[in-house]
N, C-alpha and C positions, 0 to 999 in steps of 0.2 A: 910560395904563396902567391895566388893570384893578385894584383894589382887593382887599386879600386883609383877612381878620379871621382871628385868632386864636380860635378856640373854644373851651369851657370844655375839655374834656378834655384840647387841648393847653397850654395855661397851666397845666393842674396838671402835667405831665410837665414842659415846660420848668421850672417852678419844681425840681421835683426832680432832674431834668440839674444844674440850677443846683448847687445844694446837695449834690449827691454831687461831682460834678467840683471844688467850691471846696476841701470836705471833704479831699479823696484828694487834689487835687494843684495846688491855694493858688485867690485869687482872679483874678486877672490871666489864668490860664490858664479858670477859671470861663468869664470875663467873654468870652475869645476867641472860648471856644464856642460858646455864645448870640450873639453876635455873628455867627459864621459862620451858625447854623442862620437867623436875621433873613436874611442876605444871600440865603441858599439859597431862602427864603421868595419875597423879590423876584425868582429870577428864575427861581421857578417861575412866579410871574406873568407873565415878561414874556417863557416860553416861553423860556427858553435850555434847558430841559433837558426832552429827551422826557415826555412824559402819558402814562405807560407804566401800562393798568389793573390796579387792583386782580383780583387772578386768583381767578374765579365760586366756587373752592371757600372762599373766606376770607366768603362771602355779606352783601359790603356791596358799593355802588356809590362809587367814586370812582376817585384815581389815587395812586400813590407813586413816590417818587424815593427813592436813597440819601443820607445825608450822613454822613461817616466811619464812627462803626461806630453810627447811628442810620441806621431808617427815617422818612419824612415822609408824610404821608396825609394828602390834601385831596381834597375834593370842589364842584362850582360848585353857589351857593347860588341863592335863586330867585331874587335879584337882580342875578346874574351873577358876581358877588363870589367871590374861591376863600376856599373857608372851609379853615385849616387844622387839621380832625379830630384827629388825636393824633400826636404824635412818640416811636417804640418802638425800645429799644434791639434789635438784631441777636438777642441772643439770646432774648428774652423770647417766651413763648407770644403770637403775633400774632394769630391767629384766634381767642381767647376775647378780646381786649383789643378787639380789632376791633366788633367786635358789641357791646361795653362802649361804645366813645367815640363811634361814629360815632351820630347824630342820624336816628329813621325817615324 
């Protein structure tokens, strides 16, 4: 299986997932979360779920998937590796965040 890394932009979001979701509604449900979005990670690696592209007016190259009410944004690195760019909740301004996390 291909190799995915966590990017800086996405480790500061997930920290913050973290810590909002523990905050608002205990640790245990935290912990599921992050947990789910790792698995979702895996298997966007291992292609179980469409590489449906980032759409040309957001003007970054990669791909997103949903995962509950977060989006996920990766792109393959020069060493094949999916690099996981940033994870943005549903409602958040995407296309200035976008252009923020993603790497030229």
């Amino acid at each position: 299986m291909t190799p995915y890394r966590v990017l800086a932009g996405a480790g500061h979001r997930l920290d913050e997932i973290y810590v909002y979701t523990c905050d608002t509604w205990g640790e245990a449900q935290a912990d599921r979360y992050i947990r789910g979005l790792f698995d979702r990670f895996e298997a966007i690696v291992a292609r179980r779920f469409p590489w449906r592209p980032i759409p040309a007016e957001f003007g970054v190259d990669g791909f997103f998937c949903r995962y509950e009410k977060h989006v996920i944004y990766w792109k393959v690195l020069g060493d094949g590796a999916v690099g996981i760019v940033t994870v943005l909740h549903e409602r958040m301004n995407r296309i200035e965040r976008l252009q923020d996390d993603f790497p030229p």
